[in-house]
C-alpha positions as CSV (number, residue, x, y, z in Angstrom):
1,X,0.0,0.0,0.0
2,X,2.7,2.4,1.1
3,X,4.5,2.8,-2.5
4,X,1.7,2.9,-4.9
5,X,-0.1,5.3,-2.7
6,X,2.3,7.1,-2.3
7,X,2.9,7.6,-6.1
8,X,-0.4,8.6,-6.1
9,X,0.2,11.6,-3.6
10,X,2.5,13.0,-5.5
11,X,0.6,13.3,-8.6
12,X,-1.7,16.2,-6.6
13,X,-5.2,15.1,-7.9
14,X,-6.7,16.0,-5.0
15,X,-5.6,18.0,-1.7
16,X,-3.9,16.5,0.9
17,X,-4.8,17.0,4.7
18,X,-3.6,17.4,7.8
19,X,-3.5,15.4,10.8
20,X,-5.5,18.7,11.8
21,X,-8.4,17.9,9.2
22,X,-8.2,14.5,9.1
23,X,-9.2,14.9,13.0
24,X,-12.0,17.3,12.1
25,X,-13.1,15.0,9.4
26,X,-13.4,11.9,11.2
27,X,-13.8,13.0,15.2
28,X,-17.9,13.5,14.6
29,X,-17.6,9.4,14.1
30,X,-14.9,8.8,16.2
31,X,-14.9,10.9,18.9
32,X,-11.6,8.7,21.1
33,X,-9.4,9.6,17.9
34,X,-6.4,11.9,19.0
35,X,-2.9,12.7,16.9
36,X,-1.3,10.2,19.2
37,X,-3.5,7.3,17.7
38,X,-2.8,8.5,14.3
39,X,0.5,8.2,14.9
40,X,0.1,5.2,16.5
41,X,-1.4,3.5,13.5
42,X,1.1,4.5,11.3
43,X,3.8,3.5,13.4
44,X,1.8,-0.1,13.0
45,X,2.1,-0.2,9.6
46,X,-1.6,0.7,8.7
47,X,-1.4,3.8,7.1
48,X,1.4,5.8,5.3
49,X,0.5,9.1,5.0
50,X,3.2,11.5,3.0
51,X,5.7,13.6,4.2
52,X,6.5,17.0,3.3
53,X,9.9,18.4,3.2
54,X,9.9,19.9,6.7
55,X,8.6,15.9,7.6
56,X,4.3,16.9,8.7
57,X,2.5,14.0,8.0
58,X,-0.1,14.8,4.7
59,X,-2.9,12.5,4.3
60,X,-4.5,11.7,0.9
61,X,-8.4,10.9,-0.1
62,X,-7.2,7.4,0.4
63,X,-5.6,7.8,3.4
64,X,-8.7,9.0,5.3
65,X,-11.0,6.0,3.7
66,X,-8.7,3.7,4.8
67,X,-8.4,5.2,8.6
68,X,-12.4,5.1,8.9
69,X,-12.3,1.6,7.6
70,X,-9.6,0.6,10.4
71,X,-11.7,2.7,13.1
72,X,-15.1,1.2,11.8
73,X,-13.6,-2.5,12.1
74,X,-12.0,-2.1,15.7
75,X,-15.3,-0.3,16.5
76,X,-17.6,-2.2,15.1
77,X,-16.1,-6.0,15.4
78,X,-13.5,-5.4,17.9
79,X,-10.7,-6.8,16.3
80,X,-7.0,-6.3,17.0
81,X,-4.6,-4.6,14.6
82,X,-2.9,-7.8,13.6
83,X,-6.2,-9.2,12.0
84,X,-7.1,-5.7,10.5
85,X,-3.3,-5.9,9.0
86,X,-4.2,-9.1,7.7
87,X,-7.2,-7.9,5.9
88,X,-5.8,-4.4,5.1
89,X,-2.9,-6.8,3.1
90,X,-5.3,-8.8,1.4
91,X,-6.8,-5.8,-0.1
92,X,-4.1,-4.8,-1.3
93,X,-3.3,-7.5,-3.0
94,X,-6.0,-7.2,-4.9
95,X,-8.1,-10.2,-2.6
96,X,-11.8,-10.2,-1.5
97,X,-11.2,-11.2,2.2
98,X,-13.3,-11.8,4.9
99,X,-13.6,-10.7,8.6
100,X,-13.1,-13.5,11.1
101,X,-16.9,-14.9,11.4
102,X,-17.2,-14.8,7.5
103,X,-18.0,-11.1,8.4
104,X,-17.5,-8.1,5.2
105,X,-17.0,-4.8,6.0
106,X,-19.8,-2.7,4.4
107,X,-19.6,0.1,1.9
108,X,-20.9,2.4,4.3
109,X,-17.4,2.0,6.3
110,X,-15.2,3.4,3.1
111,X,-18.0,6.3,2.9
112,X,-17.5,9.4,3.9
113,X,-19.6,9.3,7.3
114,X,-23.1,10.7,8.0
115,X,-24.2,12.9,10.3
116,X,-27.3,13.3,11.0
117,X,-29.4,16.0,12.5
118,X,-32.4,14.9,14.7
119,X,-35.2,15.0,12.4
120,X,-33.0,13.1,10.1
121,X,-32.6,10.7,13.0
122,X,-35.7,9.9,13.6
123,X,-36.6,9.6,10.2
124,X,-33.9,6.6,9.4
125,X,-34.9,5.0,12.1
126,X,-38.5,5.1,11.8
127,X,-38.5,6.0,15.4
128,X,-40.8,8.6,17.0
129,X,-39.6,11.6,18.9
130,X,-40.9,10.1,22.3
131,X,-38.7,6.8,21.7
132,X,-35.7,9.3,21.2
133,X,-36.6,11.2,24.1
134,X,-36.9,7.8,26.2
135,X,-33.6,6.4,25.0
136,X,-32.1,9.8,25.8
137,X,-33.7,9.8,29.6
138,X,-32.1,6.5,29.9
139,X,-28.9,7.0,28.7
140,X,-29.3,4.5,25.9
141,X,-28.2,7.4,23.5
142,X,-26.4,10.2,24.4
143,X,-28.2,14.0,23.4
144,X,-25.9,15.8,20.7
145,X,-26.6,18.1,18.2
146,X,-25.9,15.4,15.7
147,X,-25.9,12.3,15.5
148,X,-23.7,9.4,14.0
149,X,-24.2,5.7,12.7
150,X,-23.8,3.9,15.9
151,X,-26.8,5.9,17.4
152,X,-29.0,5.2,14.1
153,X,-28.2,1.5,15.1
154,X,-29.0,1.8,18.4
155,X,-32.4,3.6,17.8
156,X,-33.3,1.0,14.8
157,X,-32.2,-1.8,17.3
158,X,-35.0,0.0,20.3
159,X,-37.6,0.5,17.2
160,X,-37.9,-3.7,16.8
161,X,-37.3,-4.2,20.5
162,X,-40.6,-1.8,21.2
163,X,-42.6,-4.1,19.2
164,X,-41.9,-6.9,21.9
165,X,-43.3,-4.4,24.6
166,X,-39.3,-3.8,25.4
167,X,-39.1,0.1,26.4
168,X,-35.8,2.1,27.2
169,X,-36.4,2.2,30.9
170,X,-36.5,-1.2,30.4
171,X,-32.7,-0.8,29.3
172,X,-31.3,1.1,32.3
173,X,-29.0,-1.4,33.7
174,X,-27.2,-1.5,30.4
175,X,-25.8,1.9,31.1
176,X,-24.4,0.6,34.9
177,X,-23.5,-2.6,33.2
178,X,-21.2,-0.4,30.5
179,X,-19.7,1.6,33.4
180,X,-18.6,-2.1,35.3
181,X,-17.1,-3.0,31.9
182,X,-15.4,0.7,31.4
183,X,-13.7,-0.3,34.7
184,X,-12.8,-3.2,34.3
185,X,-11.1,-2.1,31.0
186,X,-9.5,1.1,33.0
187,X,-8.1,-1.1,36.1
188,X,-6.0,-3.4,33.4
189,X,-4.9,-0.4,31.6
190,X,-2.8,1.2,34.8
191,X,0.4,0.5,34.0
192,X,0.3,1.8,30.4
193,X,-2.1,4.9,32.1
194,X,0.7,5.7,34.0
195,X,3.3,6.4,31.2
196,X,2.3,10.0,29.9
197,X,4.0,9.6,26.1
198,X,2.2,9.3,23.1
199,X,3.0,5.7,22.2
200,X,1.7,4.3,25.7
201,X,-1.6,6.3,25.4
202,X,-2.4,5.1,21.9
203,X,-1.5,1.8,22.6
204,X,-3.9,1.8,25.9
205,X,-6.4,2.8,23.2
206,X,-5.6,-0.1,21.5
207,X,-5.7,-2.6,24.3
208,X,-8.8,-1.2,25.1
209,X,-10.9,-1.7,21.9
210,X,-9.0,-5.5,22.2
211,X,-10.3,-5.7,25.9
212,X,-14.0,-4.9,25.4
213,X,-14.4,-7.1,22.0
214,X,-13.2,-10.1,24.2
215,X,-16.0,-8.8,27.1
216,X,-18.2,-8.7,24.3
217,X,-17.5,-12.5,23.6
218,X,-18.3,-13.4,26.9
219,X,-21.7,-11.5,27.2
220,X,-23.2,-12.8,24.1
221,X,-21.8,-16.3,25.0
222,X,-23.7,-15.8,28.3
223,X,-26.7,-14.8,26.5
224,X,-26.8,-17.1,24.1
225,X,-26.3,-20.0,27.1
226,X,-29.4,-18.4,29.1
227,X,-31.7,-18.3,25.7
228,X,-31.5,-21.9,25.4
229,X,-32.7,-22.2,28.8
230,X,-35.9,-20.8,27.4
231,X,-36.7,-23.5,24.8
């Protein structure tokens, strides 16, 4: 990936950006992205942005697709850079991999991302403005002035669930069960916590993405055990 995008860098078809606007493009989506991680995911290989003579990183149309498509798969199927390497290097190659799972990233992850106002919200989601305001009260979705995919999935997912009588104040506990998790994550991520350069934060990042995929395992495995109680 690194030389034949970087050939096409040079050729200037279209401007290059920042680690300044590449933040501002893809923080409304991501809001835990920092320079450190950037860095951090270059130093791993994943992206390589160019260079300018006085060495600031510039990062190319590409560049940026590619980044939300690494966010979107440690986001969305919590998996660790080495598998996301693995994938990124089969596209490259010209391959049609799959996730582990048999899982495909979708289209929407090399997008550029939405953001949507409330109205437009509620619309995609087919939800009413009292569901919103419900999900809101229980801190199922957090209130912003707009809003991104994850809570258009959320609200879709509380849509179907309020067809089998399943309310948000129904879904309180999740939030205290989130904050349990969150510190469980933050307890096995003191000793990197404690290092205060850029390489240790991002990598905490990292870990933590890795940590709360594997909790993830464990709570659908427990779920999945309990439903079969019910048949």
């Amino acid at each position: 990936m690194a030389a034949s995008s970087a050939q096409v860098r040079t050729a200037g078809a279209a401007p290059l950006l920042s680690i300044g606007q590449v933040l501002a493009r893809l923080t409304p989506d991501f809001p835990d992205l920092t320079p450190s991680k950037l860095r951090f995911l270059e130093e791993q290989g994943l992206v390589s942005p160019a260079r300018t003579e006085s060495g600031y990183r510039k990062f190319c149309t590409a560049d940026l697709d590619r980044l939300r498509l690494i966010l979107s798969m440690q986001r969305e199927h919590y998996l660790p850079l080495k598998v996301i390497r693995s994938y990124l290097d089969d596209l490259d190659a010209g391959l049609s991999p799959t996730l582990p799972g048999g899982a495909t990233p979708g289209l929407s992850m090399l997008s550029t991302a939405r953001r949507l106002s409330r109205d437009e919200l509620l619309r995609d989601a087919g939800a009413s403005a009292t569901l919103l305001h419900d999900a809101v009260s229980a801190s199922i979705i957090l209130p912003a002035d707009y809003y991104g995919e994850n809570a258009l999935n959320v609200l879709r997912a509380l849509v179907e669930l309020q067809r089998s009588g399943i309310e948000p104040r129904h879904l309180r506990g999740f939030r205290g069960a989130a904050e349990r998790e969150l510190g469980l994550i933050e307890s096995a991520l003191v000793p990197l916590a404690r290092r205060k350069d850029a390489s240790s934060r991002a990598k905490a990042a990292e870990m933590a993405g890795e940590i709360a995929g594997q909790l993830e395992v464990i709570r659908s495995s427990l779920i999945r055990s309990a439903l079969g109680r019910l048949g």
